[in-house]
KEKE-3310 file (N, C-alpha, C; in steps of 0.2 Angstrom, whole numbers, plus 5000, padded with zeros to 4 digits):
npx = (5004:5003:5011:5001:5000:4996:4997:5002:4999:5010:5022:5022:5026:5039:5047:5048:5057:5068:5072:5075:5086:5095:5096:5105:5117:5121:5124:5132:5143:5146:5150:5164:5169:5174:5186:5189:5177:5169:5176:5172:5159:5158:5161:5152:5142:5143:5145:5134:5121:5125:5127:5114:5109:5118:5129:5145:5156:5169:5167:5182:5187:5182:5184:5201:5198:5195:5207:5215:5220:5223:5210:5203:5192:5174:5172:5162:5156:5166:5169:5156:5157:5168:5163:5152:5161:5166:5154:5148:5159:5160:5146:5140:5142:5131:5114:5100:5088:5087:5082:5092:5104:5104:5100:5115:5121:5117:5122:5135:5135:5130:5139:5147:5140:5129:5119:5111:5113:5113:5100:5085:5072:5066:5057:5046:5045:5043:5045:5050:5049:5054:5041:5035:5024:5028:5028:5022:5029:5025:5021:5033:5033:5027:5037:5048:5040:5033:5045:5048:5037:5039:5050:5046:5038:5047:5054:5042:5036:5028:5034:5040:5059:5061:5052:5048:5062:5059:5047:5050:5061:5050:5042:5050:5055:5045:5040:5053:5061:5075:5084:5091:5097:5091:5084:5098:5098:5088:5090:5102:5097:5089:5098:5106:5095:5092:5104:5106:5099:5101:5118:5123:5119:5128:5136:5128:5125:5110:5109:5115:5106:5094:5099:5100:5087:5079:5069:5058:5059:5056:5043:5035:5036:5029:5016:5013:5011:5000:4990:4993:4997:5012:5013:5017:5028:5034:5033:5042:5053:5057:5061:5072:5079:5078:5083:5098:5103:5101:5112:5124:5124:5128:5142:5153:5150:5157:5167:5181:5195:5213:5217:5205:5202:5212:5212:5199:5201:5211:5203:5196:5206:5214:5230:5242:5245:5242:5246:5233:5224:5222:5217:5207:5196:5193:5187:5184:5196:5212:5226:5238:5233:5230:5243:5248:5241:5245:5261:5257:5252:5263:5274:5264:5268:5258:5259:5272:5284:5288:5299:5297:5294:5280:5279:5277:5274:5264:5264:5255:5259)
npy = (4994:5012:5023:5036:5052:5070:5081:5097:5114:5121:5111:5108:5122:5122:5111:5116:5125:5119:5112:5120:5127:5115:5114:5125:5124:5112:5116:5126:5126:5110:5103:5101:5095:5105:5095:5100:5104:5094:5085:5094:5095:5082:5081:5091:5085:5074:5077:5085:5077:5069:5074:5077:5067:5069:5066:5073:5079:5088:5099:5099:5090:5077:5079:5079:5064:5059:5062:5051:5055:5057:5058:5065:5061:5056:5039:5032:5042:5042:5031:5033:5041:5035:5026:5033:5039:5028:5023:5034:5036:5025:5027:5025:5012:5005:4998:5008:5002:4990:4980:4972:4978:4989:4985:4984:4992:4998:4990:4994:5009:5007:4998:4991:4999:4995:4979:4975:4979:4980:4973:4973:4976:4967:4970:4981:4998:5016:5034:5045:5062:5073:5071:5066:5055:5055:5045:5029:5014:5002:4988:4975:4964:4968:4976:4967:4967:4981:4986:4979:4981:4995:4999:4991:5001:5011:5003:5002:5014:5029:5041:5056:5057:5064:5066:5052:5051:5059:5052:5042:5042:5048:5038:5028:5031:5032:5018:5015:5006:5000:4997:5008:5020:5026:5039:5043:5035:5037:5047:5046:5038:5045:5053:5045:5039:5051:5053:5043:5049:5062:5068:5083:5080:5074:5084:5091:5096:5094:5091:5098:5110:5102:5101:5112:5117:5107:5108:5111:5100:5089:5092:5091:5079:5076:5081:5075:5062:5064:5069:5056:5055:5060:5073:5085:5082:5079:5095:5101:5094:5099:5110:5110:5106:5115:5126:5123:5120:5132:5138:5133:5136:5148:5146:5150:5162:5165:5175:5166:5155:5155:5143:5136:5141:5139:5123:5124:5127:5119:5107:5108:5104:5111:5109:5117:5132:5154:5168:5175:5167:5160:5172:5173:5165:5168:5181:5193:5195:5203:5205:5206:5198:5185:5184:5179:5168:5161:5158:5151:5140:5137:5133:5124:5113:5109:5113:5118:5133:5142:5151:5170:5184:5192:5183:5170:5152:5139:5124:5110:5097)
npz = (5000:4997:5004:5014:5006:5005:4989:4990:4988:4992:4991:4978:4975:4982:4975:4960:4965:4969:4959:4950:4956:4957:4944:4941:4948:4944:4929:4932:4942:4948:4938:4939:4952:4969:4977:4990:4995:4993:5005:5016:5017:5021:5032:5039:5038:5047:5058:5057:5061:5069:5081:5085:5090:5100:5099:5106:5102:5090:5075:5072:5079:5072:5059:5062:5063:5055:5045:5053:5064:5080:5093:5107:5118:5124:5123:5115:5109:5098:5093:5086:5076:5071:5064:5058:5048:5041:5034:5028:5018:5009:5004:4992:4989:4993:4991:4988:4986:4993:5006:5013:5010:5018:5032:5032:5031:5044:5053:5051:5054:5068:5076:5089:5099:5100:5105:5094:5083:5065:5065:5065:5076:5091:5103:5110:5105:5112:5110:5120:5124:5138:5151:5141:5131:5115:5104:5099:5094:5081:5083:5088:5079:5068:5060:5050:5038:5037:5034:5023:5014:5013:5006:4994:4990:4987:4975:4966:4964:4955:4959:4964:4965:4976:4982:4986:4993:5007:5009:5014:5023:5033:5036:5038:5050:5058:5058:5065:5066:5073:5088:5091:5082:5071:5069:5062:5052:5044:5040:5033:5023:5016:5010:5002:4992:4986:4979:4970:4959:4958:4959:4966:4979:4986:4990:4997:5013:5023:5033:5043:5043:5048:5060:5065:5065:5076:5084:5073:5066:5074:5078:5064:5062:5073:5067:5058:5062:5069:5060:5052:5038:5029:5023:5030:5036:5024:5017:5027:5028:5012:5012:5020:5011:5001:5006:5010:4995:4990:5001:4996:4982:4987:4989:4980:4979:4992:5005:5003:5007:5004:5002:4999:4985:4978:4979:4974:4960:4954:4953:4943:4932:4926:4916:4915:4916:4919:4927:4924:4920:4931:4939:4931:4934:4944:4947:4957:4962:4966:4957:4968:4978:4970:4965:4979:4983:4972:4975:4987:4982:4977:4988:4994:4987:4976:4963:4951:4946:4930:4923:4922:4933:4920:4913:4918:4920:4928:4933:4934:4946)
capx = (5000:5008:5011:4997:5003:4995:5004:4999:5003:5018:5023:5023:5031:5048:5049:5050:5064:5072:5073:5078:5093:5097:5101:5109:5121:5124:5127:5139:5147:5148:5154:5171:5167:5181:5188:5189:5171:5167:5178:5168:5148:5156:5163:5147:5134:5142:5144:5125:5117:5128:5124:5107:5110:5119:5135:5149:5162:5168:5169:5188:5188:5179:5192:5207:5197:5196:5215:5218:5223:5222:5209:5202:5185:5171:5175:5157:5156:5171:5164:5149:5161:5171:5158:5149:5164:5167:5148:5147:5166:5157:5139:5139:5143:5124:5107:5095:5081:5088:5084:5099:5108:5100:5105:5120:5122:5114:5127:5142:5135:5131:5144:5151:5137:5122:5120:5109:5117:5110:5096:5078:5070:5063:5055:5040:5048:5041:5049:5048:5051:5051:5037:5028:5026:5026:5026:5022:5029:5021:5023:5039:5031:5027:5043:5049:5035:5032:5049:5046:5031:5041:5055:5042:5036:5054:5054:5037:5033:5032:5033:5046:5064:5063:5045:5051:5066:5055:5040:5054:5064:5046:5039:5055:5057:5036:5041:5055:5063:5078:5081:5093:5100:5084:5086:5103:5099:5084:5095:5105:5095:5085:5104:5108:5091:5093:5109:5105:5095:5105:5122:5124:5118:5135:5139:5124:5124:5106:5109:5117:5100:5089:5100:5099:5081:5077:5062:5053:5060:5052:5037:5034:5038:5023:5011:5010:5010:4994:4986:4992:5000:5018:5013:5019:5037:5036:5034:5048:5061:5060:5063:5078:5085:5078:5090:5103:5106:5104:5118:5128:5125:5131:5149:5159:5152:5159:5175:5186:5203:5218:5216:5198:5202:5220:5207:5194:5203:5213:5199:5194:5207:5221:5238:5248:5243:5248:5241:5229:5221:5220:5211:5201:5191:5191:5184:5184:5202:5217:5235:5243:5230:5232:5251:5249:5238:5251:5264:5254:5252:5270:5274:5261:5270:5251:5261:5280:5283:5294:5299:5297:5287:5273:5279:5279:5270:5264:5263:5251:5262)
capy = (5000:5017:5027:5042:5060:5075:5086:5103:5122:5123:5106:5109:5123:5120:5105:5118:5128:5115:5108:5126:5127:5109:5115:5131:5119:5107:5119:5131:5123:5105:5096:5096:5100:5104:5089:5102:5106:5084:5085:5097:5093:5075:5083:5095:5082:5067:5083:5087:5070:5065:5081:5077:5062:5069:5067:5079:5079:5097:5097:5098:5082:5076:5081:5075:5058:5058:5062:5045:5059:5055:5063:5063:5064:5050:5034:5029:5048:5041:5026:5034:5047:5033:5021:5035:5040:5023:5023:5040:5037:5020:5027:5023:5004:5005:5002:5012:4998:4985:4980:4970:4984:4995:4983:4982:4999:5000:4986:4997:5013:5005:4993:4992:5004:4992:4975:4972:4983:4976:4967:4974:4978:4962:4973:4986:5007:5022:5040:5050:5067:5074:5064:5066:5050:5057:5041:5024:5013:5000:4980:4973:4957:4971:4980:4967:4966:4988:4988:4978:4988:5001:4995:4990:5008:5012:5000:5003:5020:5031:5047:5058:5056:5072:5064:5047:5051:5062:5048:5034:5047:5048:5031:5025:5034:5031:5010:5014:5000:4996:4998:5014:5024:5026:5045:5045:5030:5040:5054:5045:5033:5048:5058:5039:5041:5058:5053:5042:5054:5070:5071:5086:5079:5072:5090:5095:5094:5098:5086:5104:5114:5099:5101:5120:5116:5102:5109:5110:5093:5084:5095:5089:5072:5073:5084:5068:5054:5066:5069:5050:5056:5061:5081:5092:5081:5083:5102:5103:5093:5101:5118:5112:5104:5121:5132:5118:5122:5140:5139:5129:5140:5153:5144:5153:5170:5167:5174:5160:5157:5155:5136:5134:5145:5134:5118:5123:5129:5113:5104:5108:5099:5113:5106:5121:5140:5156:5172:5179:5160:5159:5176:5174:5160:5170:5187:5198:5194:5206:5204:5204:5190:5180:5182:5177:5161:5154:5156:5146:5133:5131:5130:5115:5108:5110:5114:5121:5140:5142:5159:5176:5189:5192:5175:5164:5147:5136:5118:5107:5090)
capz = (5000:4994:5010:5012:5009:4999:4986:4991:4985:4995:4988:4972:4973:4983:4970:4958:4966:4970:4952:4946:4961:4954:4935:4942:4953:4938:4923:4935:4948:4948:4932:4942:4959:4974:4982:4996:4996:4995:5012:5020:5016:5023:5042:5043:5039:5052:5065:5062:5062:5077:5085:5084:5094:5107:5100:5108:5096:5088:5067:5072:5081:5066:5053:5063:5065:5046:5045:5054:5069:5088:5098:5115:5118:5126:5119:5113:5104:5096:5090:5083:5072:5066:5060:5053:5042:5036:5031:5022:5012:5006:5003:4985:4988:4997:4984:4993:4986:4996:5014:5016:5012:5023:5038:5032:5032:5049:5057:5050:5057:5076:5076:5094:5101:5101:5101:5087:5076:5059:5066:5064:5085:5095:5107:5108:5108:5113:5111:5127:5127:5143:5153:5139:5124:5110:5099:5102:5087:5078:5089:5084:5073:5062:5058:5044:5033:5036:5030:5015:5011:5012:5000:4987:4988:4983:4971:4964:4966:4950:4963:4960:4970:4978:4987:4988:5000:5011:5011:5017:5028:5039:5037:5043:5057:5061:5062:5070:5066:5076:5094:5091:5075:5067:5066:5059:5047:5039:5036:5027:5017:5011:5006:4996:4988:4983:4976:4963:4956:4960:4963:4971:4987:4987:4994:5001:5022:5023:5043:5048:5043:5054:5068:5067:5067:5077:5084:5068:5061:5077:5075:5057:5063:5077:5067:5053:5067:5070:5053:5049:5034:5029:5021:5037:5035:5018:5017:5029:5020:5004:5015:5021:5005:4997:5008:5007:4989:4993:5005:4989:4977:4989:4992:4977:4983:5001:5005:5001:5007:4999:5000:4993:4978:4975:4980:4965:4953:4953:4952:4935:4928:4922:4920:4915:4916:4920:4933:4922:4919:4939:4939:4926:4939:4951:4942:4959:4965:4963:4956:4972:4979:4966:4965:4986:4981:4968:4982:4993:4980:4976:4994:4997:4982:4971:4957:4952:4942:4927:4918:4927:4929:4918:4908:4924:4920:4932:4931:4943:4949)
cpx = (5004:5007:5007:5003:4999:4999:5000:5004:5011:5023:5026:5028:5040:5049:5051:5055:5067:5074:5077:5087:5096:5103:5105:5117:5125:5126:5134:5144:5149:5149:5161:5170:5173:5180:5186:5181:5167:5170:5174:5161:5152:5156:5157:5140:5138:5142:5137:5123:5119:5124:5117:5106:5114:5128:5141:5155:5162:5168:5176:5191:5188:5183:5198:5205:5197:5202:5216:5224:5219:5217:5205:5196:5183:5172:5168:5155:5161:5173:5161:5152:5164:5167:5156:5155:5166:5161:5146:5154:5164:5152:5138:5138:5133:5118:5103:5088:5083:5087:5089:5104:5107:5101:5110:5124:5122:5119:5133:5142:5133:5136:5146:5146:5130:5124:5117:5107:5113:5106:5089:5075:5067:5058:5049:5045:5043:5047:5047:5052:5048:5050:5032:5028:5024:5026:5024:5023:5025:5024:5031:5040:5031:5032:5045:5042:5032:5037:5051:5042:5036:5048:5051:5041:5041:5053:5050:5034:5036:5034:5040:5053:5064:5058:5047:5056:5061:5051:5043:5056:5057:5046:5043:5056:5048:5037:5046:5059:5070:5078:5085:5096:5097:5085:5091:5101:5093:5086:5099:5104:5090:5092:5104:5102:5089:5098:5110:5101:5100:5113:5127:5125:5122:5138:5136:5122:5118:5105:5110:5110:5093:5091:5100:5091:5076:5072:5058:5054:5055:5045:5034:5031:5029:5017:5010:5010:5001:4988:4984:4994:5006:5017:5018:5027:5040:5039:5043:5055:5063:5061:5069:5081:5085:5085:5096:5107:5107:5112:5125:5127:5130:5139:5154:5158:5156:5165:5179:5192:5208:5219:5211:5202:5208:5212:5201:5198:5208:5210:5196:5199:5214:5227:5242:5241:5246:5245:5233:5224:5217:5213:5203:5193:5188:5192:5186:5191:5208:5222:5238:5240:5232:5241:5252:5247:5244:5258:5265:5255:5260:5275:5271:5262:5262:5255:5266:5279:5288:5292:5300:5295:5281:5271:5281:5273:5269:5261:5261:5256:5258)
cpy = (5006:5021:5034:5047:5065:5081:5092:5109:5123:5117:5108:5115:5126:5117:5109:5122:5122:5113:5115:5127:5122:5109:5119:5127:5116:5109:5124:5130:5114:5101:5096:5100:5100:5099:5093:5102:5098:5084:5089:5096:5085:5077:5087:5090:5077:5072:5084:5081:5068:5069:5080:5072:5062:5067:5073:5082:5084:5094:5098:5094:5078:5074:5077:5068:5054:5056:5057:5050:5056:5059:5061:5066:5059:5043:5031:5038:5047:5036:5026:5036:5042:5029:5027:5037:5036:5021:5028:5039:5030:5019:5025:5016:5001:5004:5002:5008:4993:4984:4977:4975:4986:4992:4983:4988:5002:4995:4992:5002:5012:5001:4994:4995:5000:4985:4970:4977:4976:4972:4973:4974:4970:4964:4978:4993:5011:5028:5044:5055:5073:5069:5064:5059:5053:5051:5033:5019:5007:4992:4979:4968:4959:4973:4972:4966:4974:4989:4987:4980:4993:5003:4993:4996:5012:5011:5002:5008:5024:5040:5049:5056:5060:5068:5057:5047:5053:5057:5043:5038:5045:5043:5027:5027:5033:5021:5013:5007:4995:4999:5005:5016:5023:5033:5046:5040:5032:5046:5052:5042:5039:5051:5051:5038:5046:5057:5051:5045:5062:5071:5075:5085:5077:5079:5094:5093:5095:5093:5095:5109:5111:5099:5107:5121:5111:5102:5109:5104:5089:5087:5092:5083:5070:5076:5077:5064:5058:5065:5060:5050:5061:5069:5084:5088:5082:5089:5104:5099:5097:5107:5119:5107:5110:5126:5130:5120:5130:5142:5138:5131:5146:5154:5147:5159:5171:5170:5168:5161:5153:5146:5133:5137:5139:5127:5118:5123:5122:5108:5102:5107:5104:5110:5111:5129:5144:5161:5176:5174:5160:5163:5177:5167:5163:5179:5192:5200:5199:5204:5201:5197:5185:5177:5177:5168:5157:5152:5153:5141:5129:5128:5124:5111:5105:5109:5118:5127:5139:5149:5164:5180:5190:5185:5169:5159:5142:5129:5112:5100:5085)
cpz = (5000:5002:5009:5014:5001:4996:4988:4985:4985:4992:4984:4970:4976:4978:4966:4959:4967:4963:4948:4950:4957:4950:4936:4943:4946:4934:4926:4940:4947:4944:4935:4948:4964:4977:4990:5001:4997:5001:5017:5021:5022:5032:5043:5043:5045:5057:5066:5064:5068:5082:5087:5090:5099:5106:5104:5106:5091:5080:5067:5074:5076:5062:5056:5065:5059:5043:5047:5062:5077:5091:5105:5116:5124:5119:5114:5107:5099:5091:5084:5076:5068:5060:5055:5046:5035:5031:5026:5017:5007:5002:4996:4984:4990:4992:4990:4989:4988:5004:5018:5017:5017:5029:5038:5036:5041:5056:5056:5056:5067:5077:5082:5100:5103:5098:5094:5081:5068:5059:5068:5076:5086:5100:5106:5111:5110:5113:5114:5125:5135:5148:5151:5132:5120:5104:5099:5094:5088:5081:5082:5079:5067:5057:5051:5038:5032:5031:5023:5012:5007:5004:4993:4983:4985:4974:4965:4960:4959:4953:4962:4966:4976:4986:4990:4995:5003:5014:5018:5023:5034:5040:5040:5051:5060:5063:5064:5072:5071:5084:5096:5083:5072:5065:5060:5052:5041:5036:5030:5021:5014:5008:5000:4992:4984:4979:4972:4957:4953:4962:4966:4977:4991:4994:4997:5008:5024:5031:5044:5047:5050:5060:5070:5071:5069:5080:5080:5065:5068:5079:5068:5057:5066:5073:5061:5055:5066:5065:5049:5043:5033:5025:5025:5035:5029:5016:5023:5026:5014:5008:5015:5015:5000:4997:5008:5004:4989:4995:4999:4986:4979:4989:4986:4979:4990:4997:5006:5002:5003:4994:4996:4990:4975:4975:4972:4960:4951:4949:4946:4931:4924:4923:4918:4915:4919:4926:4930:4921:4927:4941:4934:4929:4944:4950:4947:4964:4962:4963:4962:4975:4979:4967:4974:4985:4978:4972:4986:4990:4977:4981:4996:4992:4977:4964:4956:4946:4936:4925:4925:4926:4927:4913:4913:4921:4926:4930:4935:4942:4947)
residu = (UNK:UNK:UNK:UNK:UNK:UNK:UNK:UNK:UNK:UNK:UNK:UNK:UNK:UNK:UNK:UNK:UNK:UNK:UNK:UNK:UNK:UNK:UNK:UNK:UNK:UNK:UNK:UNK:UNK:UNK:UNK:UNK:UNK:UNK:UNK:UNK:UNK:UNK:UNK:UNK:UNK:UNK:UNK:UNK:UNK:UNK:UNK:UNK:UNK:UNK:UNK:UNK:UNK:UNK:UNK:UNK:UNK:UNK:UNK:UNK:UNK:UNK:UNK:UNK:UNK:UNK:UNK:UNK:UNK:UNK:UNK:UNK:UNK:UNK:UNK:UNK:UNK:UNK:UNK:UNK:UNK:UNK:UNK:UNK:UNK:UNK:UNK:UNK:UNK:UNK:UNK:UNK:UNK:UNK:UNK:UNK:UNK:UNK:UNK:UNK:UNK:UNK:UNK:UNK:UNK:UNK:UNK:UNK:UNK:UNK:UNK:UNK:UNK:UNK:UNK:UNK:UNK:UNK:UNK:UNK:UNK:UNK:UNK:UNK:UNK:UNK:UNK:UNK:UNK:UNK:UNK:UNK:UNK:UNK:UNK:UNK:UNK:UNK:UNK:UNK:UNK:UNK:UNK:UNK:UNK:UNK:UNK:UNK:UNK:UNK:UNK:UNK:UNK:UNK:UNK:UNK:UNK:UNK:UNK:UNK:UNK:UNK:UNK:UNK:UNK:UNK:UNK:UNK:UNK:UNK:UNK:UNK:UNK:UNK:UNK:UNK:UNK:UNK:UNK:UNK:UNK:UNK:UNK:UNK:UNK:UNK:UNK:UNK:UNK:UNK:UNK:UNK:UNK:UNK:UNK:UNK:UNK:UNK:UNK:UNK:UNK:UNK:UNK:UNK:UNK:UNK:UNK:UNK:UNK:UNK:UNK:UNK:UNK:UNK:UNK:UNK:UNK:UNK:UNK:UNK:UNK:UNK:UNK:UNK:UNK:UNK:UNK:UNK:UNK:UNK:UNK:UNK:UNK:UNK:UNK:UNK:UNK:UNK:UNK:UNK:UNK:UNK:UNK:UNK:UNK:UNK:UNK:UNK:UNK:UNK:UNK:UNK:UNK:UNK:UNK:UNK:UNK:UNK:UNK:UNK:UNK:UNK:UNK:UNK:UNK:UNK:UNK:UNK:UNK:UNK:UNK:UNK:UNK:UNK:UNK:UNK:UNK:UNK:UNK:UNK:UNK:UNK:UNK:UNK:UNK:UNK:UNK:UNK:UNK:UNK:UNK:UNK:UNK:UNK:UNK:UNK:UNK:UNK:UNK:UNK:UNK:UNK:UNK:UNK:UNK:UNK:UNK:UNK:UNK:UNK:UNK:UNK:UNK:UNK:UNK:UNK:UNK)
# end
């Protein structure tokens, strides 16, 4: 049975922005995207999602956990951070219409932390906030046979991807399927279903918009438990995968430091050039800048100079 939810006004048209940000993204930015900018969406999305869950661990912990660096925290926040890294640097190996995957996935990301990691609940849940329940899931005989529903509606469903993730994203998180990492495991199976579709969402952290806004995301959550249909979580995801892309469009306007700028420009694939090449990417930068920048990058051995002058070439390694 296809899981209820109505298209509404507001529906219809975030989809539409969304699909207009999409092309912007693809025709201007991302046919060779920064490696730097693929390292950051991945530290800010496992910080938010953690975060959400009570992790304590900073985006510089994070990062030097990435780097194969030592850090010192709590041992189970520690845990959590690495599993998820080995989980998100893998995400492609994943098909988001599999429910073995989907355990598989869910064994990686708790592994050590619970012990039935990769294994469907045994048990009946409730989610308490407060000393108030705010959800009482569905008995636990039901959970594999919802989640195969659920998978078929994948499978099946001629509904768009955009609506798809979002449907799964709720319904998952309504069974409730295991006895922990339910949250973080719809966050991410709705990014790996956006991703066969889209791969922007490769770089798009829209965990750090739901942790900004965890009030409205566990509002969304309880106002479709209420209604009995997934609308209210709907309209709220497409918000924050709207402003998401906003924020990503935004990323060549920031001020940029010397590193992103060396970082992009790389990216796209130059093997030789000279200062006026460098500038001509980065339209609002002046001479001495630039001249600062290519000194950075012959310092971090990016690439070596020949000539002198106004006749210096530069040659990426």
């Amino acid at each position: 049975m296809k899981p209820p939810y109505d298209i509404t006004p507001k529906i219809l048209k975030q989809i539409s922005s969304i699909s207009e940000k999409i092309g912007e993204i693809n025709a201007n930015f991302l046919s060779k995207p920064s490696p730097q900018l693929r390292k950051q969406n991945r530290i800010k999305t496992i910080h938010a999602s953690l975060q959400i869950e009570g992790n304590t661990l900073t985006e510089e912990q994070i990062t030097a956990l990435i780097e194969n660096k030592r850090v010192i925290g709590p041992e189970k926040d520690v845990m959590e951070v690495l599993n998820a890294i080995k989980v998100y640097e893998n995400l492609k190996e994943f098909n988001f219409l599999s429910d073995k995957s989907f355990l598989k996935a869910h064994l990686q990301l708790m592994k050590g932390l619970i012990e039935s990691a990769g294994k469907y609940r045994k048990q009946g849940v409730g989610i308490v906030k407060g000393t108030k329940v705010e959800h009482v899931a569905p008995p636990y005989e039901h959970v594999p046979h919802l989640m195969k529903n659920l998978f078929d509606y994948l499978k099946d469903s001629d509904d768009l991807i955009l609506i798809k993730s979002c449907v799964f994203h709720y319904e998952m998180e309504f069974i409730h399927p295991f006895l922990d990492g339910n949250g973080r495991m719809g966050r991410l199976w709705q990014t790996l279903i956006l991703l066969t579709e889209y791969p922007v969402f490769e770089f798009l952290p829209f965990e750090t918009l739901i942790s900004k806004t965890q009030d409205e995301y566990y509002k969304s959550l309880a106002l479709s438990d209420n209604s009995g249909k997934s609308t209210y979580f709907i309209e709220y995801m497409l918000g924050v995968i709207e402003k998401s892309l906003e924020s990503l469009l935004n990323y060549n306007n920031r001020v940029l430091k010397d590193i992103d700028r060396l970082a992009y420009f790389l990216s796209l694939g130059i093997k030789v050039f000279n200062r006026k090449d460098y500038m001509n990417i980065f339209k609002d930068l002046s001479s001495a800048t630039a001249s600062r920048d290519l000194k950075k990058g012959i310092e971090l051995n990016m690439f070596e100079s020949i000539g002198n002058l106004n006749k210096t070439k530069y040659i990426v390694k």
